[in-house]
C-alpha positions in Angstrom: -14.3 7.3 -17.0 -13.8 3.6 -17.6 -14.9 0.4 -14.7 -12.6 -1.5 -13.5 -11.5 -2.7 -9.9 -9.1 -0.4 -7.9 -7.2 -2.1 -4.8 -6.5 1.3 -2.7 -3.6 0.4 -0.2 -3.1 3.4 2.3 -0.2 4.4 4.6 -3.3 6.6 6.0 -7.0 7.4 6.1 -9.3 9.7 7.3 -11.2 9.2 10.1 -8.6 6.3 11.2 -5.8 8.4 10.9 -4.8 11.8 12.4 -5.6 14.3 10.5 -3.2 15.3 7.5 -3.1 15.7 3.8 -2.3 12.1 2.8 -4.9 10.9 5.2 -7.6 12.8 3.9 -7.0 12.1 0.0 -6.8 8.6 2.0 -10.6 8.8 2.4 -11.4 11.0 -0.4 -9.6 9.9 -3.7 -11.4 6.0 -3.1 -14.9 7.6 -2.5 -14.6 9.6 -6.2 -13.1 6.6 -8.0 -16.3 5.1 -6.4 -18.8 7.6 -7.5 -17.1 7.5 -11.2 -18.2 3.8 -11.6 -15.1 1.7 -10.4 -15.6 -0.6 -8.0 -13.2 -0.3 -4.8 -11.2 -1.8 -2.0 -9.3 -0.4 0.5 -6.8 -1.4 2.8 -4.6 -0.2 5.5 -2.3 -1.0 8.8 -4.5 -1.4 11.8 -1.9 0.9 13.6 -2.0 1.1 17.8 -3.3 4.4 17.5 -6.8 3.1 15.7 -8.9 3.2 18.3 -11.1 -0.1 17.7 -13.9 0.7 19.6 -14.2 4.5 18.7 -14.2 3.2 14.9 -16.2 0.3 15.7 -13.7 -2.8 13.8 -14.6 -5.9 14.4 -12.6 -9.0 13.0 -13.1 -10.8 9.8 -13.2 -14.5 10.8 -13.3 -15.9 8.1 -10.1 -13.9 6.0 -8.3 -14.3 9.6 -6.5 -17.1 10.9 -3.4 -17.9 8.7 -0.3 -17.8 9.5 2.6 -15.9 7.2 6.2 -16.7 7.5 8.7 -13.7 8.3 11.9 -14.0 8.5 11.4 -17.9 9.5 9.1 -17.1 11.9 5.5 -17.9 11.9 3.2 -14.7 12.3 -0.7 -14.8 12.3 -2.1 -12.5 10.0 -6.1 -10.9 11.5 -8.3 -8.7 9.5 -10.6 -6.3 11.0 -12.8 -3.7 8.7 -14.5 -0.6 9.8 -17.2 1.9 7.6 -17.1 5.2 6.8 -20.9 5.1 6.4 -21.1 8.8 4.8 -19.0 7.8 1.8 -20.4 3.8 1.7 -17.0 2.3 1.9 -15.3 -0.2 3.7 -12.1 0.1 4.8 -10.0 -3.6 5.6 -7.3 -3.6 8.3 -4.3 -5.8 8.3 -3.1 -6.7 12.5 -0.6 -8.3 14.0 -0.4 -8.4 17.7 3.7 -8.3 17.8 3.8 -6.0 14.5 0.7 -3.6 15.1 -1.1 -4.1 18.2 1.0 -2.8 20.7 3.0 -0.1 18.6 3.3 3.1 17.8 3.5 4.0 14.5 6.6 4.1 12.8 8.9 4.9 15.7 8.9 4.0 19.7 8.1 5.8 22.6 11.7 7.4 22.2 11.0 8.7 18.8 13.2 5.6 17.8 12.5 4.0 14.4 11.5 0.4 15.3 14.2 -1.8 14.4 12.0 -4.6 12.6 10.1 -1.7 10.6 11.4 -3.8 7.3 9.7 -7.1 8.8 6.6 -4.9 9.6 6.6 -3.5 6.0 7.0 -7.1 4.7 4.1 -8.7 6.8 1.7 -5.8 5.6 2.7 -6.2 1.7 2.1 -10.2 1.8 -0.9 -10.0 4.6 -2.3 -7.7 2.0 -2.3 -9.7 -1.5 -3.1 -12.6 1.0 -6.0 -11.2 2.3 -7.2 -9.9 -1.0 -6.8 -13.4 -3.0 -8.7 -14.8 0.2 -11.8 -12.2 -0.5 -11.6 -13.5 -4.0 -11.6 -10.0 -5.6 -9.2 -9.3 -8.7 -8.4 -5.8 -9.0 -7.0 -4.1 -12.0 -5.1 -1.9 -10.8 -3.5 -1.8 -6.9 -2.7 1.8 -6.2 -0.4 2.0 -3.2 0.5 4.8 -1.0 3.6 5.8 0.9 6.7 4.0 1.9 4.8 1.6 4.7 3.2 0.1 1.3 6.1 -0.5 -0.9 6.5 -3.6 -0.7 3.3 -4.7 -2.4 4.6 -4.3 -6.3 7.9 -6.7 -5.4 5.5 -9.4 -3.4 2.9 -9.4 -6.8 5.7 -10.3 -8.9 7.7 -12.4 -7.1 6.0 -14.6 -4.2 3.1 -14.4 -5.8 4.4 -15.7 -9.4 3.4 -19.1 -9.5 0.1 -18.4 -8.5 -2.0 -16.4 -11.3 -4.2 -14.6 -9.4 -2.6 -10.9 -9.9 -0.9 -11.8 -13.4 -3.1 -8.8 -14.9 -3.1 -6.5 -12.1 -1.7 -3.0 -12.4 0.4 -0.8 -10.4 0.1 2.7 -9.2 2.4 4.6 -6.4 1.7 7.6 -4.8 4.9 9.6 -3.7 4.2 11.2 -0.5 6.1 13.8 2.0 6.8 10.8 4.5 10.5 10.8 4.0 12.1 9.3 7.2 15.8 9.4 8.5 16.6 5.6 9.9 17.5 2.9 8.1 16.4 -0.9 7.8 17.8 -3.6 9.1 21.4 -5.1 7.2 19.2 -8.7 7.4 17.1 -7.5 4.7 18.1 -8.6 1.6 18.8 -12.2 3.3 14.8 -11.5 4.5 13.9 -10.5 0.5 15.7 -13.6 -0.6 13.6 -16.2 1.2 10.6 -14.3 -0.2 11.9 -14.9 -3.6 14.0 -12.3 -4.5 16.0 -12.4 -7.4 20.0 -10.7 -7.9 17.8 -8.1 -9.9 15.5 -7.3 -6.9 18.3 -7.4 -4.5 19.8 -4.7 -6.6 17.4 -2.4 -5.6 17.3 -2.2 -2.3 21.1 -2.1 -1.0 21.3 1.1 0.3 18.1 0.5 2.9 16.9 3.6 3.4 13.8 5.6 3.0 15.4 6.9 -1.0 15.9 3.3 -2.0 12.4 2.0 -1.3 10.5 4.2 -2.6 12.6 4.3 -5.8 12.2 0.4 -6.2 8.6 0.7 -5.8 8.3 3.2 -8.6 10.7 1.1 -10.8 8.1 -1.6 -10.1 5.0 0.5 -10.7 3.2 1.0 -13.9 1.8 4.7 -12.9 3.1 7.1 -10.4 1.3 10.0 -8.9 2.7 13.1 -6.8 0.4 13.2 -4.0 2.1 15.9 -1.8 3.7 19.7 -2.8 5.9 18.6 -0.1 7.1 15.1 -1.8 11.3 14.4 -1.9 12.6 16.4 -5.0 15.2 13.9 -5.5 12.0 10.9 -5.7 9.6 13.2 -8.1 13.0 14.0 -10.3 13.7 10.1 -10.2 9.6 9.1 -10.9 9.8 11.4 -14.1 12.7 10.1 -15.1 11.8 6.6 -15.1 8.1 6.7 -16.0 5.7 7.8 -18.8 2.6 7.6 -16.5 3.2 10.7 -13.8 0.8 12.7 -12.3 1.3 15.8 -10.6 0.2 17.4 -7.1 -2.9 19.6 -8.1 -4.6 21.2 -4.7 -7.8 21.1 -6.7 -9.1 18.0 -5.5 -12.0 17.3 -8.4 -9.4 17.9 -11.1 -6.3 15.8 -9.5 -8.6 13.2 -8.8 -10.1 13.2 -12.3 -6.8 13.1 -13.6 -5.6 9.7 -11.4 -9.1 8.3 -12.6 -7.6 8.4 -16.4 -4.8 7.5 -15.3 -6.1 4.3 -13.9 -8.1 4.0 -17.2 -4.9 4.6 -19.3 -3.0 1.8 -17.5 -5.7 -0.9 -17.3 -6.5 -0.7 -21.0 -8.8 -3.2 -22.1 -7.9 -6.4 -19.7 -10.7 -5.9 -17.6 -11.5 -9.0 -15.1 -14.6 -10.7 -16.0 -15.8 -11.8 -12.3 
């Protein structure tokens, strides 16, 4: 299998995360891409339930400290990172004290999906690609996992077109089994269009539920990879519909994961970064 650079950007990961299926392909499918000769990165929301001092994250001064704009509001984007010492990687968290501190994951104390889940989604895609440029590591490839993360391919070619620092970068998006009932809030197309969004963006995303975000992410994405048995029929029909690059679920991990790996290679080609 080729090098290259792969961004890994995870809804989940083992140990941060409780114990599941995405989670531990979380931790897993990096570590192989590692041990196969690519370089890695990975990334993830710094979620209430991430213990800090269990996992021992400490802040990253010097890719802290800015501040990103959110639906005209300013809100100040902290990276920690932790280890996972047994497999040698590094895994980057992105923190906000209103968005991630102080919150449960997805939903409230009532079981209540939050109502600014859209703003939270839109402050991890940018704080992401933000921290990244800052680390001044181009990947070739960004392969992004579940719905919390969709909102990376729309930021790379939108908000981030005038600057030239992912114009070679390649997509990936794993479809999960984290289909959720609510709905975003009506204000976010207006929220989109300050971020650059054009008519044909807004197109995608009018219905504003957990169906239409996914399906714009994989209509943004290069590659797309069925990572659960349990994944939304109607999103794996609409992925093969759309996409020559699909992989599917295999529960043997060393062959599924070999198989993402060509993928990867298959996507990226020949533009490899020369930093």
């Amino acid at each position: 299998m080729g090098n290259g650079k792969i961004l890994f950007v995870n809804q989940e990961t083992t140990p941060f995360s409780p114990e599941s299926e995405n989670a531990a392909i979380g931790r897993l499918l990096p570590a192989f891409t590692q041990d196969h000769g690519k370089e890695i990165r990975v990334f993830m929301p710094r979620f209430h339930c991430i213990n800090e001092r269990k996992n021992q994250l400490h802040e990253v001064i010097r890719l802290s400290g800015i501040n990103l704009i959110v639906n005209n509001c300013d809100h100040q984007l902290i990276i920690k990172v932790g280890s996972i010492p047994s497999a040698r990687m590094q895994v980057y968290f992105i923190d906000n004290e209103e968005y991630f501190t102080k919150r449960g994951v997805y939903t409230d104390e009532n079981g209540e999906f939050y109502a600014d889940n859209d703003e939270r989604i839109l402050f991890f895609g940018r704080g992401t690609l933000e921290a990244v440029r800052k680390l001044a590591w181009q990947p070739n490839l960004i392969h992004f996992t579940g719905w919390f993360s969709c909102m990376i391919p729309f930021y790379m070619r939108r908000i981030n077109k005038e600057n030239s620092f992912f114009n070679n970068t390649k997509t990936v998006f794993s479809i999960t089994d984290d289909l959720f009932e609510g709905t975003f809030c009506p204000e976010l197309e207006k929220k989109l269009k300050t971020d650059g969004a054009t008519q044909k963006d807004l197109r995608l995303f009018q219905s504003l539920d957990y169906r239409t975000l996914v399906k714009a992410a994989i209509t943004y994405a290069n590659g797309v990879v069925i990572a659960s048995p349990n994944a939304d029929p109607e999103i794996v029909a609409f992925a093969k519909e759309n996409k020559n690059h699909v992989i599917d679920y295999n529960s043997d991990r060393n062959e599924y994961f070999g198989k993402i790996n060509k993928l990867y290679d298959s996507i990226i080609g020949n533009s490899k970064n020369n930093d």
